[in-house]
Residue, then its C-alpha position, 0 to 999 in steps of 0.5 A: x508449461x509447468x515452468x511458465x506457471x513457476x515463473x508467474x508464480x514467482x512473479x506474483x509472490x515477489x509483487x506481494x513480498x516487495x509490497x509488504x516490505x513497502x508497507x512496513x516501511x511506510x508504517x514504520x517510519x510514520x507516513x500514515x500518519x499523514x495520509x491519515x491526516x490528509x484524508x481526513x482533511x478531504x472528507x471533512x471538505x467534502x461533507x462541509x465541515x472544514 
């Protein structure tokens, strides 16, 4: 029992590892800056401004 707990935890903590280092790499080399852009974008669509 105590192992299959170690094994999800180690899973749990791999996901959220692997998810940070995506993250950081997203900011790093600038993709936010699109998304940014592009909700932007649909938001302004939406309410009818642009």
């Amino acid at each position: 029992m105590d192992s299959m707990i170690n094994v999800r935890n180690m899973i749990r903590f791999l996901g959220i590892t692997i998810a940070l280092m995506l993250i950081t790499l997203g900011i790093w080399t600038g993709g936010y800056q699109d998304i940014l852009n592009k909700a932007t974008h649909i938001c302004l669509e939406c309410i009818g401004i642009g």
